[in-house]
N, C-alpha and C positions, 0 to 999 in steps of 0.2 A: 504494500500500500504506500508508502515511503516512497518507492520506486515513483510513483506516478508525478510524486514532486520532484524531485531530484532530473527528470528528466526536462524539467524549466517547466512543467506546467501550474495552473495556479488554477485555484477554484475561488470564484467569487460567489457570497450568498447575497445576492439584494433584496433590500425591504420592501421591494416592488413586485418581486416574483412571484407569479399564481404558484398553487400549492403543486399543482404539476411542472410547473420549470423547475422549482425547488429541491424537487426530489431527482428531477432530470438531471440536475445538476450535480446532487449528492452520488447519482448512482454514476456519473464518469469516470470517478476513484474506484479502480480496481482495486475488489476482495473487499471495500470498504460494508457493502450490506449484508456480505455473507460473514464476514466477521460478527457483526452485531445481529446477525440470527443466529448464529451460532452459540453466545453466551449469552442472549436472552431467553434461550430454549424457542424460539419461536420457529414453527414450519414456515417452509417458502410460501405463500399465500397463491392460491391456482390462477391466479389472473396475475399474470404476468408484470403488465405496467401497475397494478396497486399496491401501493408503500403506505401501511398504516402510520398514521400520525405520531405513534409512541415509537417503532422504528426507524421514521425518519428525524428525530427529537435526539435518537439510541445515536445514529450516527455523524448528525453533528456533532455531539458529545465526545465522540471517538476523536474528532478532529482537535474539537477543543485540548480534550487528554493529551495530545498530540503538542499540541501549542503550551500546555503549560508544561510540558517534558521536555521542551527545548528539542523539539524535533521538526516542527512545523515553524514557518515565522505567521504571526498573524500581521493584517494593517485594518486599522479600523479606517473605514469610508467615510463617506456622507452620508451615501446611499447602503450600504453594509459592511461586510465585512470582504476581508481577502485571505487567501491563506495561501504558502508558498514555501519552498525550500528556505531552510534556514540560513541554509550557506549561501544562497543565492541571492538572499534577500540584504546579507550582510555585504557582499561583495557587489552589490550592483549597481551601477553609475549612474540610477535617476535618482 
């Protein structure tokens, strides 16, 4: 999961996003929602595109843990939030 940042990408949550970009957004981090069904006990749910509210909550969370573990960098927005390679974020010329 780590991987997906270290390869320069970034996830941005915005406070504008319908509840389906949202989760669109959370599910482009690989292994990130399988992780968090995994130690929520929760089955994959049969319908594919729906991400209950409490696992999509489960996996920002994940991110967060992530950001206060000095693994993620966070930047708080305007508009939301951003989260990126740590190293990248430290090293980068904007």
């Amino acid at each position: 999961m780590i991987d997906f940042f270290s390869l320069g990408r970034k996830l941005e949550l915005s406070d504008v996003l319908s509840y389906d970009e949202y989760v669109k957004v959370l599910r482009s981090v690989e292994g990130l929602e399988a992780l968090v069904l995994k130690h929520t006990g929760r089955e994959a749910v049969a319908i594919e595109d729906f991400v209950s509210p409490e696992i999509a909550v489960a996996m920002e969370l994940v991110l967060e843990g992530l950001h206060q573990s000095s693994m993620l960098a966070k930047e708080d927005l305007d508009r939301g939030i951003l989260y990126c390679d740590m190293l990248g974020a430290m090293y980068a010329d904007d």
